[in-house]
C-alpha positions as CSV (number, residue, x, y, z in Angstrom):
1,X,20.0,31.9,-2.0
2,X,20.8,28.5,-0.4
3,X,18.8,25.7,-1.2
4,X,18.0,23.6,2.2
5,X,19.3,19.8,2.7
6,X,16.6,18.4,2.6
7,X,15.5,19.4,-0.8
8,X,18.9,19.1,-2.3
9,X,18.4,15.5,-0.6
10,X,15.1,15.0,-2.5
11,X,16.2,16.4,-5.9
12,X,19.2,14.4,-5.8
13,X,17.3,11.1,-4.7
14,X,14.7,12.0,-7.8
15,X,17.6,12.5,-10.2
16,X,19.5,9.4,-9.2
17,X,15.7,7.6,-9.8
18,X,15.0,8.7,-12.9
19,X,18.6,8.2,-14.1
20,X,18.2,4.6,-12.9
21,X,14.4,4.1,-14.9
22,X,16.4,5.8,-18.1
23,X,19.1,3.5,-18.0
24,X,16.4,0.6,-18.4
25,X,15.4,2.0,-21.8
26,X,18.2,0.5,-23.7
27,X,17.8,-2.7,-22.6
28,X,14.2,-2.6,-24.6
29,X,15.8,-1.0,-28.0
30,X,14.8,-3.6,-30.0
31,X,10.9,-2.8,-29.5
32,X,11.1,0.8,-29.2
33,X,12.8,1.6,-32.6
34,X,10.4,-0.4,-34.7
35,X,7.1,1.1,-32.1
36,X,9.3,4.6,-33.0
37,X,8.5,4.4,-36.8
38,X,5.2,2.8,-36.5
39,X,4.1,6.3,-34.4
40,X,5.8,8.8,-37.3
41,X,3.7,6.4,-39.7
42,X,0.5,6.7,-38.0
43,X,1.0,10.5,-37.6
44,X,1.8,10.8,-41.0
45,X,-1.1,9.3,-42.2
46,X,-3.5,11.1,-40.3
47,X,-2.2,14.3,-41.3
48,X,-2.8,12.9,-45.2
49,X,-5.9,12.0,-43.9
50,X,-7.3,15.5,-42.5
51,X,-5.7,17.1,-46.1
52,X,-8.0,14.8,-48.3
53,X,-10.8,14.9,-46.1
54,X,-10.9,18.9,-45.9
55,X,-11.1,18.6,-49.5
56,X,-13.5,16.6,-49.7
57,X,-15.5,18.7,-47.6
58,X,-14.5,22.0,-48.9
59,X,-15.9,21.3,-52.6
60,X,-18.9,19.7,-51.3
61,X,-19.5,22.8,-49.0
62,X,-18.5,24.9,-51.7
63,X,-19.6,24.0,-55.0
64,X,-21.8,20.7,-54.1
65,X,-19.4,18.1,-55.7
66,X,-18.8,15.0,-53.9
67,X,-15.4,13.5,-55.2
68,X,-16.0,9.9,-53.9
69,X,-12.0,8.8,-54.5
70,X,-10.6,11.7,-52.5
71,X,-13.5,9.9,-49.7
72,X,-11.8,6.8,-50.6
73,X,-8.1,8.1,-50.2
74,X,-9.1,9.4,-47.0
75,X,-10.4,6.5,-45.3
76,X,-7.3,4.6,-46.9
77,X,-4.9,6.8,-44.6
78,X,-7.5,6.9,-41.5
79,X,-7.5,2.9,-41.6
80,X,-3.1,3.1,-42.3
81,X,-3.3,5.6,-39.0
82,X,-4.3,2.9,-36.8
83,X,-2.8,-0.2,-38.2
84,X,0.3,1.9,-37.4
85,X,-0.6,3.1,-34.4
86,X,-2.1,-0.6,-33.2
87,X,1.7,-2.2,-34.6
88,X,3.8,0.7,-32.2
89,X,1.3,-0.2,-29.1
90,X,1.9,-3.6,-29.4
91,X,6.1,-2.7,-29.8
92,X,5.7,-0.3,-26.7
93,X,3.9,-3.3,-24.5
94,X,6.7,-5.5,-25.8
95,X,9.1,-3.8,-24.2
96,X,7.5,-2.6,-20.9
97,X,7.7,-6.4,-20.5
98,X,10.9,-7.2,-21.4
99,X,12.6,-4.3,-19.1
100,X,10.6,-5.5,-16.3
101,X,11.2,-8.7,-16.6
102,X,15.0,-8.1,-16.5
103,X,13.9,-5.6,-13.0
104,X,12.3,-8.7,-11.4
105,X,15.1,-11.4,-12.6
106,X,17.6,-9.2,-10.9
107,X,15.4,-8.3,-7.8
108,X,14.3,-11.3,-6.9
109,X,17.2,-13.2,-6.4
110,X,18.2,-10.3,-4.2
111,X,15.1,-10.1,-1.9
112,X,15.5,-13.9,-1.6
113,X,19.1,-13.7,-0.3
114,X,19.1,-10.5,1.7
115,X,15.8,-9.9,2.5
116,X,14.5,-8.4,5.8
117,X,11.2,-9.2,4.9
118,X,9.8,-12.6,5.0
119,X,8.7,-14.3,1.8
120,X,4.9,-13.0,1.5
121,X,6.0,-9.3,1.8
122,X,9.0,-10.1,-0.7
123,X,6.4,-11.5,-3.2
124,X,3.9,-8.5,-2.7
125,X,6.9,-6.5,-3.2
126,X,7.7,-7.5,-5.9
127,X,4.5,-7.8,-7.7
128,X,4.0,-4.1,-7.0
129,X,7.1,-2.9,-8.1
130,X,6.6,-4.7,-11.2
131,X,2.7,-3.2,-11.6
132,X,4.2,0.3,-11.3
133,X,7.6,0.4,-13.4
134,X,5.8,-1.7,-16.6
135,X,3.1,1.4,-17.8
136,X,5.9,3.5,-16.9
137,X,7.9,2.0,-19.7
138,X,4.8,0.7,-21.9
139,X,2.8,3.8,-21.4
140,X,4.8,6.6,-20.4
141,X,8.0,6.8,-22.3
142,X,6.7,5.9,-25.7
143,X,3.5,8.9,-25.5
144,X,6.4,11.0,-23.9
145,X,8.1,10.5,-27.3
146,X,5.2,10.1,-29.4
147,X,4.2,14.0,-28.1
148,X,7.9,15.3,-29.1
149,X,7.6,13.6,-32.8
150,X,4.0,14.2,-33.5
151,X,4.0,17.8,-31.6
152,X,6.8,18.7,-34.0
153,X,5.1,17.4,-37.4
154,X,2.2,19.2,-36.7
155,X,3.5,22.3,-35.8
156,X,5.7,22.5,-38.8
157,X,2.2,22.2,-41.4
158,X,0.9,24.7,-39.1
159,X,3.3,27.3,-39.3
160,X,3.8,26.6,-43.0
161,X,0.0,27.2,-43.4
162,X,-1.1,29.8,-41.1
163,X,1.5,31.3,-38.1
164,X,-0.7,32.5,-35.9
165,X,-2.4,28.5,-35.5
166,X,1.1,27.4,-35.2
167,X,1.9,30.1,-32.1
168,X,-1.3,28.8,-30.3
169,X,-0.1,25.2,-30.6
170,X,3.3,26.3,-29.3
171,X,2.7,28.2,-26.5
172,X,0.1,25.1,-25.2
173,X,3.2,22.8,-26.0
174,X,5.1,25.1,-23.1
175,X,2.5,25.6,-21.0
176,X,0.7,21.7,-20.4
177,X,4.4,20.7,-19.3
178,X,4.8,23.2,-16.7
179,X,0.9,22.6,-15.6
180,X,2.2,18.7,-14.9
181,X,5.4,19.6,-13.0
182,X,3.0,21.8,-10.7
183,X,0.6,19.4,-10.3
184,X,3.1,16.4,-10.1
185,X,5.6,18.1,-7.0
186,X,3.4,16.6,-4.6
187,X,2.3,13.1,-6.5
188,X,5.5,11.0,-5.9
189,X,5.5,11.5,-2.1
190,X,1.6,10.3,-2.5
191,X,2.2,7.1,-4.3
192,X,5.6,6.0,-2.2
193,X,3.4,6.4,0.5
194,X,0.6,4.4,-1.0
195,X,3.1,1.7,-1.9
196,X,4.6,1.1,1.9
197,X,1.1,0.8,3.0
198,X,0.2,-1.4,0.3
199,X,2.7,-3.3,0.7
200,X,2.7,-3.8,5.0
201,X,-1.4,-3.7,5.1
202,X,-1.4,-6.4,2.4
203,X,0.6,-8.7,4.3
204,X,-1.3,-8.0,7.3
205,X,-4.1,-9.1,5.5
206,X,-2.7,-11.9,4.5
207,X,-1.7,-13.0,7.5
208,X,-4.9,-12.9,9.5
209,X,-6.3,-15.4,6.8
210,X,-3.7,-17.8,7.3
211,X,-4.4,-17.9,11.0
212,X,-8.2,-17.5,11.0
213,X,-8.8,-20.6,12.6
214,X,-6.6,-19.5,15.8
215,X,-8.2,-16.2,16.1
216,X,-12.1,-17.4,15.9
217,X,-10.7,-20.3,18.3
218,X,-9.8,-17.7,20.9
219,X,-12.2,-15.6,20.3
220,X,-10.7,-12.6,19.1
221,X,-12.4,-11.8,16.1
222,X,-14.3,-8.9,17.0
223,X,-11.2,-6.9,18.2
224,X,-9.3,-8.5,14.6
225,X,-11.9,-7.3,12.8
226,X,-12.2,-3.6,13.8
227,X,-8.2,-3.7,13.3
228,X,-8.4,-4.2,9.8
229,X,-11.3,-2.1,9.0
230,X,-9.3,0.6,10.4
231,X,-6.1,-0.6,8.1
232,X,-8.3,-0.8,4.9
233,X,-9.7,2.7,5.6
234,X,-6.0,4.2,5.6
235,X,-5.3,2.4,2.5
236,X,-8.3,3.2,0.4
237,X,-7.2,7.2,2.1
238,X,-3.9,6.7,0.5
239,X,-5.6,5.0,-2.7
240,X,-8.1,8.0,-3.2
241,X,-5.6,10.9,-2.7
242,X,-3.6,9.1,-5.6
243,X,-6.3,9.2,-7.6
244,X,-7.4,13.0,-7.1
245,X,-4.1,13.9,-8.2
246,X,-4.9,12.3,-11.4
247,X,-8.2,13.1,-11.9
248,X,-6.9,16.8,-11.6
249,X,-4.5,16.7,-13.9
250,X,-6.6,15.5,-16.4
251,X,-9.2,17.8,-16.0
252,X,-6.5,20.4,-16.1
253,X,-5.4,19.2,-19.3
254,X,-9.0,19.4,-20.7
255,X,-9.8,22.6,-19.8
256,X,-6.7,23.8,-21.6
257,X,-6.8,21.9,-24.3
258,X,-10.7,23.1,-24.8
259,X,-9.7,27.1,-25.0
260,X,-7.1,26.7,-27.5
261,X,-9.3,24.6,-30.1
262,X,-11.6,27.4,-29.4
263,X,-9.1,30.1,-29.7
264,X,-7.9,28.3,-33.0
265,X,-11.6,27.8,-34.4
266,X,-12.6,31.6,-33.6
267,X,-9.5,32.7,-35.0
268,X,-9.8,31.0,-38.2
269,X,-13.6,31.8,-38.6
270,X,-13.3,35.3,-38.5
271,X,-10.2,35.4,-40.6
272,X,-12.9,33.7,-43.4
273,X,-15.3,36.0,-42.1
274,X,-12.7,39.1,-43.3
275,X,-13.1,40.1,-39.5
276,X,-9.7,39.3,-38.6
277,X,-8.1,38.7,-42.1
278,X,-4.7,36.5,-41.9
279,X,-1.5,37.1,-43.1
280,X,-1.9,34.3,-46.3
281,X,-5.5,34.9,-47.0
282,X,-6.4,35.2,-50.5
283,X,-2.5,33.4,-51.4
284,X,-3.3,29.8,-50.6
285,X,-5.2,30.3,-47.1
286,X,-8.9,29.2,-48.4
287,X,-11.9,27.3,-46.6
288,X,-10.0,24.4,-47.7
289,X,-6.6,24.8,-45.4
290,X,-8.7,26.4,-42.6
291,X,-10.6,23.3,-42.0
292,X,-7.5,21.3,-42.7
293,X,-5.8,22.9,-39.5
294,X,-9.2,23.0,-37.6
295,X,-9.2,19.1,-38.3
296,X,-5.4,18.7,-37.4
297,X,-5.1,20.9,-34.4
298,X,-7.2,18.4,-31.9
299,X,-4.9,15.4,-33.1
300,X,-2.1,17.7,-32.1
301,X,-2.9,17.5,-28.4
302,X,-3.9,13.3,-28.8
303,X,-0.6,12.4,-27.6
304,X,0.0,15.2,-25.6
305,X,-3.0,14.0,-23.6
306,X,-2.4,10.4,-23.3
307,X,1.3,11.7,-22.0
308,X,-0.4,13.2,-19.3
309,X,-2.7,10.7,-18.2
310,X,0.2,8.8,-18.1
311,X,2.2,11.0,-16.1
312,X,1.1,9.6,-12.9
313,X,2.6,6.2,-14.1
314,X,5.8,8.4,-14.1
315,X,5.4,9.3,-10.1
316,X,4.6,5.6,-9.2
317,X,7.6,4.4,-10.8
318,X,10.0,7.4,-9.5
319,X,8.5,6.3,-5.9
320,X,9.1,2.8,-6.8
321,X,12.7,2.9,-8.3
322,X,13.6,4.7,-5.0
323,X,12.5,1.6,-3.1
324,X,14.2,-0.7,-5.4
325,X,18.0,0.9,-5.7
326,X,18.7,1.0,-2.6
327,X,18.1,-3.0,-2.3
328,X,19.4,-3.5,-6.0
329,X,22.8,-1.3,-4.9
330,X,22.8,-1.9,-1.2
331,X,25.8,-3.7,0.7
332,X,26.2,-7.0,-0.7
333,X,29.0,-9.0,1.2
334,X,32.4,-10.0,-0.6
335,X,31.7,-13.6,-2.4
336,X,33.7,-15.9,-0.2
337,X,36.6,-17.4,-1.7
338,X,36.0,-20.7,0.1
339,X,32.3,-21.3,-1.0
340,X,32.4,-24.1,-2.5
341,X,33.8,-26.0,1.0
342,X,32.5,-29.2,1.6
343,X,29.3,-29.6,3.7
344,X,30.1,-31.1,6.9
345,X,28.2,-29.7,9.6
346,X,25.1,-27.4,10.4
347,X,24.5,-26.5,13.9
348,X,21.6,-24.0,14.9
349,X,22.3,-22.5,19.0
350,X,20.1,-20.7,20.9
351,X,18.0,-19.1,18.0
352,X,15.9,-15.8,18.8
353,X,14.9,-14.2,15.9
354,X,12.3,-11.3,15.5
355,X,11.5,-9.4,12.3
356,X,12.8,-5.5,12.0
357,X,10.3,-2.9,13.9
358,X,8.6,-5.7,15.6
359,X,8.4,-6.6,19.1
360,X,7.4,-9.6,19.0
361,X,10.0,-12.9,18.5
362,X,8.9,-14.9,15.6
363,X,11.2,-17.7,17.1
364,X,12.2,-18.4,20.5
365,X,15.5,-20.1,22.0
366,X,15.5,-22.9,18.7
367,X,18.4,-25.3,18.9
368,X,19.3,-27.8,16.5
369,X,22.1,-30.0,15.0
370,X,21.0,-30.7,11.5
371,X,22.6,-33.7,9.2
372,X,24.6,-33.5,6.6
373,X,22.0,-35.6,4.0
374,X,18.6,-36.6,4.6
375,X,15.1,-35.0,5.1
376,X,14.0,-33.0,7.6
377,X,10.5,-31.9,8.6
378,X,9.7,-28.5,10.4
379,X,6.2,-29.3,11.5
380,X,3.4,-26.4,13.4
381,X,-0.1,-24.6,12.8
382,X,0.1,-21.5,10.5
383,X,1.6,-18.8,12.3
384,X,4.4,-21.1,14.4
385,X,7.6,-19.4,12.6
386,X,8.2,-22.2,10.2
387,X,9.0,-20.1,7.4
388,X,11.0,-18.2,9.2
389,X,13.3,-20.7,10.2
390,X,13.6,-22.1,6.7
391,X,14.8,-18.7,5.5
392,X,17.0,-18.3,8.4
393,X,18.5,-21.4,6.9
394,X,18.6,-20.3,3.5
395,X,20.9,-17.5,4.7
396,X,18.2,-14.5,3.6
397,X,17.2,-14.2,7.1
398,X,20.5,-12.6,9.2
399,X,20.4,-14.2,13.1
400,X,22.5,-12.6,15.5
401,X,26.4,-13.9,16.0
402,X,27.3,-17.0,16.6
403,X,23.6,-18.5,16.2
404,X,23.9,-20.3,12.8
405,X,27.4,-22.4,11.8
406,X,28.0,-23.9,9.1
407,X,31.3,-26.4,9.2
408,X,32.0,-24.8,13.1
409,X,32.3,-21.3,11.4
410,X,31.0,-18.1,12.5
411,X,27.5,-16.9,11.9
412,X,28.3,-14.0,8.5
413,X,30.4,-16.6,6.9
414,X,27.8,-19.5,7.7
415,X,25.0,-17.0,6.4
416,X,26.8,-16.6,3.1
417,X,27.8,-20.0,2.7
418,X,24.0,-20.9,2.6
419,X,23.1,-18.2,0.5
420,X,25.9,-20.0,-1.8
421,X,24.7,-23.6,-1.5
422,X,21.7,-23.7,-0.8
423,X,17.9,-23.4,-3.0
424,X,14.8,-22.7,-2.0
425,X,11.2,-22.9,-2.8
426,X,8.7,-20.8,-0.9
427,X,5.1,-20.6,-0.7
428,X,4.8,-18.7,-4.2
429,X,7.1,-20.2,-6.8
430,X,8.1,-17.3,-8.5
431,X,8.4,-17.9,-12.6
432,X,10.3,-15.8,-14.7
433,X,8.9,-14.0,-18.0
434,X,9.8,-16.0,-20.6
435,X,9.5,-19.7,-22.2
436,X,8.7,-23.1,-20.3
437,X,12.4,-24.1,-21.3
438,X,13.8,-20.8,-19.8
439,X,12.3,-21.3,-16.4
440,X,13.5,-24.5,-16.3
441,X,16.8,-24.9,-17.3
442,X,17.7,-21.3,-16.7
443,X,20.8,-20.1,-18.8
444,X,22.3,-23.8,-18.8
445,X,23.0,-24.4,-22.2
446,X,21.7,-27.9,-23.0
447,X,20.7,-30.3,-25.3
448,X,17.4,-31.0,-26.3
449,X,17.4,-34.4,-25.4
450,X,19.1,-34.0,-22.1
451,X,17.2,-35.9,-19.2
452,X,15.0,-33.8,-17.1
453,X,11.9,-35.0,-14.6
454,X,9.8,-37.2,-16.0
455,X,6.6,-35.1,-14.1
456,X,7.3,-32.5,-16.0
457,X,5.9,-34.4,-18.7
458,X,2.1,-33.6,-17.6
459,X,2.9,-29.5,-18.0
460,X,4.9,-30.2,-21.9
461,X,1.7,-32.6,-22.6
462,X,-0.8,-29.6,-22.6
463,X,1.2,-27.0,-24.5
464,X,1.6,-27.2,-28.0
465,X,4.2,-25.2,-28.2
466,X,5.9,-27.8,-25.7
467,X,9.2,-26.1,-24.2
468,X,9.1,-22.7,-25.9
469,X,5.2,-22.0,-24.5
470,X,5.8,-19.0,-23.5
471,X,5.0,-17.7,-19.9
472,X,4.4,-14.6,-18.3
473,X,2.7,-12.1,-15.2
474,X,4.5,-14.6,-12.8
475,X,3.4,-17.9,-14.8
476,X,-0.1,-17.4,-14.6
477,X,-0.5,-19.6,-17.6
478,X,0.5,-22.6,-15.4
479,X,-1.9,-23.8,-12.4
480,X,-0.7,-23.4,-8.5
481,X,0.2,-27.0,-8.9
482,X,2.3,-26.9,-12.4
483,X,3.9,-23.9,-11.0
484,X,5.3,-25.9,-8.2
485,X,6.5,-28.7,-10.7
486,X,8.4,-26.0,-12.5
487,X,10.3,-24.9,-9.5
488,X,11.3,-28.6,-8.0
489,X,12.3,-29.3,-11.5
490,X,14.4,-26.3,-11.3
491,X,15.8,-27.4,-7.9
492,X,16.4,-30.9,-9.6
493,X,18.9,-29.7,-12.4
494,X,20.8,-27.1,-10.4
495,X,21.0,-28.9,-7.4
496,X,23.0,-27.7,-4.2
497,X,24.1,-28.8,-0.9
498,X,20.7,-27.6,0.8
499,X,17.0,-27.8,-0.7
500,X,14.4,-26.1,1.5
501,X,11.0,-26.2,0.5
502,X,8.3,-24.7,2.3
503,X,4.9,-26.2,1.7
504,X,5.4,-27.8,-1.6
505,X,2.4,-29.4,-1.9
506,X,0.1,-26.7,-0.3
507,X,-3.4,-26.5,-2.3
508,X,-1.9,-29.5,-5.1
509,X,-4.1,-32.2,-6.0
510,X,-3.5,-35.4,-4.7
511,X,-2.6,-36.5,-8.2
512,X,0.1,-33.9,-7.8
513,X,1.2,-34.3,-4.9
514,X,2.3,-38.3,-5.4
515,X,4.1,-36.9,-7.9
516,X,6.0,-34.7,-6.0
517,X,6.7,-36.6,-3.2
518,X,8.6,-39.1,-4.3
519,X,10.8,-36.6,-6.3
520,X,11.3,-35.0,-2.7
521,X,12.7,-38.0,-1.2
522,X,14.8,-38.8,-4.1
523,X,16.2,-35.7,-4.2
524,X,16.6,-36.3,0.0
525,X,19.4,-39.1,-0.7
526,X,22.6,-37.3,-1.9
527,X,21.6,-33.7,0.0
528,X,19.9,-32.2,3.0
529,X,16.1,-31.0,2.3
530,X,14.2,-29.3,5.0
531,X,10.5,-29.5,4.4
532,X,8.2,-27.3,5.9
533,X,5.0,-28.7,5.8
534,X,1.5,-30.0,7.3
535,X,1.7,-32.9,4.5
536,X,1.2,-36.0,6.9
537,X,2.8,-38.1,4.7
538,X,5.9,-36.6,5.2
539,X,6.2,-38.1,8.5
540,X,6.6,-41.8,7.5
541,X,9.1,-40.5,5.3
542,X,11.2,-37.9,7.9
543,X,14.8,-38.7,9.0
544,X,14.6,-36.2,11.7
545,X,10.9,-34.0,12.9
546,X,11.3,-30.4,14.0
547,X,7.9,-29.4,16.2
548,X,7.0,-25.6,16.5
549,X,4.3,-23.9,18.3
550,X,4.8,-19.9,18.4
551,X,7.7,-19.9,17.3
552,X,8.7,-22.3,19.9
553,X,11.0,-25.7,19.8
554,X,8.6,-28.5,21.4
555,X,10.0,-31.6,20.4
556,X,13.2,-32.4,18.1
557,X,12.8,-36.3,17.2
């Protein structure tokens, strides 16, 4: 029979998904081998565990003795089970966050150059991306293994006991897995969707707060208002059918599970009975082993059922590594060979720009000849396509021909030349997993008394662990303000031709931002910084003012 396109389409894009997400394994070896033998530890002692404490019970049952050291042996393994099993979570979280950090070190960089977004999608992005691939690799993978290994060990005392326990455990082991594939064929297409609208509605969102003040002042709240109700509503529709997919395969799951404990009890209660006699009775199959495997058989479905509440994590991050390769693998120009040219001029001409799918022009007919050193200041109400044209200038944001030049050269090789030569800070500093140090100074290999901003001083003062406090979930260790220290810090010791900052000292403290702006200007006499901001006292300070309103050019001083 031939299969369709469009489902050798799909199964392709799903293999080429999970072959990606499998790749990223490796990179985390270091956590999962030690979380490995941790699990067979645990496993092992709760199986040592059930043995002393059927005993136990048995002659107490039986013959009224109460052996208070097999109790004690007992509890010994029960506690061993989960300090093991706490030591292999704690492995298995380790490296969920070191292969996602390496996703969003490599991402990031790319949304920032290439992006079609602008900078508060990008961030969203990116913070959902990295909310759906970490349980995939924290969660996911190790009870995926965790239900091979512990699945296997049990079966084997099983069928060395009593078979016919053992053949109930494995045809369960065959069956659950097929009950998740059946259940899951429609799950992935459910949470891409959910992620798109998460990630469009969520913008939305956030840019109706930004411009609250406009739409009260004209009045148009009302008709704002029953807009996003009626945007929320499709995303908590989106949200819920995610979530019935889940809540059904658990109670799947439970259901299942439920019958063949039961199956296994009854069978093992009339074979004591002499009902249904089996085949070792009387030769080593006592009261003792029965409730042995009666105490063992719900532990082997513990994995088996944290795998599958799990297995939605699986579906998320399928759907989200098919929105991050093609971004990661998509068309990246040639590196040009003459990037490192010498900055000489930086002319903008007759600049319309409006974002992909949208109507509307985020920028209208802009034209300016920018210098070669000094600082400029992009000035307009929230809304007025600043940040637009500071990516646009970064290079991330692709104008049409002949609209950007760089040196009198042609838009694509201007684009890339900025991309090249120029940093930029946007309106969520983005910090990398990893130590103060790290974030700072990057890979640059340097010595640790090598000059760096004196402002940073305030940050190292409050962490004892000075530069190798360590930093994670996008820095959240570090206040709004601290954050943006960290990232003109970073500007500071890898500088370039072109710093663009947009709002650096949005929602800082005064203290803050006297700091900061005298760093700006500094860093404004060897190199040209654009500055996009409502900070008035960047205007004493300017060499040249750029006035938007709507995206259009009303002034150029």
């Amino acid at each position: 029979m031939e299969i369709p396109n469009d489902v050798q389409s799909i199964n392709s894009n799903q293999e080429s998904a999970s072959r990606w997400l499998g790749k990223r394994i490796t990179e985390a070896k270091s956590a999962y081998i030690p979380a490995l033998i941790f699990t067979i530890l645990s496993a092992g002692c709760f199986i040592v565990f059930c043995w002393y404490l059927s005993g136990f019970a048995a002659l107490w049952l039986n013959e009224g003795l109460i052996l208070q050291s097999t109790l004690l042996y007992a509890l010994i393994f029960l506690t061993g089970r989960y300090i093991f099993a706490h030591f292999a979570s704690l492995f298995n979280y380790k490296a969920g966050n070191i292969i996602v950090s390496e996703i969003k070190k490599k991402l990031y960089p790319v949304l920032l150059s290439n992006s079609k977004e602008d900078s508060v999608s990008s961030t969203l992005f990116v913070t959902r991306i990295s909310d759906d691939l970490k349980p995939f690799y924290a969660f996911f993978i190790p009870y995926a293994i965790a239900s091979v290994l512990v699945s296997f060990m049990v079966l084997i005392v099983s069928f060395w006991m009593e078979k016919w326990v053992g053949i109930v455990l494995l045809i369960s082991l065959v069956v659950i897995p097929l009950q998740m594939i059946v259940i899951g064929v429609g799950a992935e297409a459910l949470h891409k969707k959910h992620i798109n609208l998460f990630v469009k509605y969520s913008a939305v969102f956030y840019n109706r707060l930004q411009t609250i003040a406009e739409i009260v002042n004209l009045d148009n709240f009302k008709s704002q208002y029953l807009f996003l109700s009626k945007k929320s509503k499709e995303l908590n529709k989106a949200t819920t059918n995610v979530m019935r997919v889940a809540i059904l395969s658990s109670a799947v799951l439970e259901l299942f599970v439920t019958i063949c404990i039961a199956a296994i009890a009854i069978y093992l209660g009339m074979s004591l009975l002499g009902i249904m006699v089996g085949p070792n009775y009387g030769k080593g199959y006592d009261f003792r082993i029965a409730l042995f495997l009666l105490t063992l058989s719900p532990y082997f479905f513990f994995y088996l059922r944290k795998f599958v509440s799990s297995y939605h994590d699986r579906n998320r991050a399928l759907a989200s590594a098919k929105l991050v390769i093609p971004i990661l693998n998509g068309d990246i120009d040639s590196p040009l060979a003459d990037a490192n040219e010498d900055f000489h001029t930086f002319e903008i001409n007759d600049l319309n720009f409006a974002y992909p799918g949208s109507p509307v022009k985020v920028l209208h007919n802009i034209n300016l000849k920018l210098p070669t050193r000094g600082l400029v200041l992009v000035k307009g109400i929230s809304g007025s396509g600043k940040s637009t044209l500071l990516k646009i200038c970064t290079g991330s944001l692709s104008a049409q021909d002949n609209m950007i030049s760089v040196n009198g050269k042609d838009n694509r090789w201007s684009c890339q030349w900025l991309r090249a030569n120029s940093s930029y800070m946007n309106q969520f500093p983005f910090i990398f997993d990893g130590t103060l140090r790290y974030n700072v100074f990057l890979e640059k290999e340097v010595a640790w008394d090598e000059q760096y901003p004196e402002f940073l001083d305030k940050i190292l003062a409050k962490k004892e662990d000075g530069w190798q406090a360590g930093l994670s979930h996008n820095g959240k260790q570090l206040s709004g303000g601290e954050k943006q220290l960290v990232t003109l810090a970073r500007m500071m010791l890898h500088p370039r031709a072109i710093a663009i900052l947009d709002e650096p000292t949005a929602n800082l403290d005064t203290g803050t931002v006297e700091i900061i702006l005298p760093q700006i200007i500094k860093l404004a006499e060897k190199r040209l910084v654009i500055v996009a901001s409502h900070e008035k006292m960047f205007d004493a300070v300017a060499d040249m003012i750029v006035n938007l309103n709507w995206g259009e050019q009303m002034s150029y001083e």
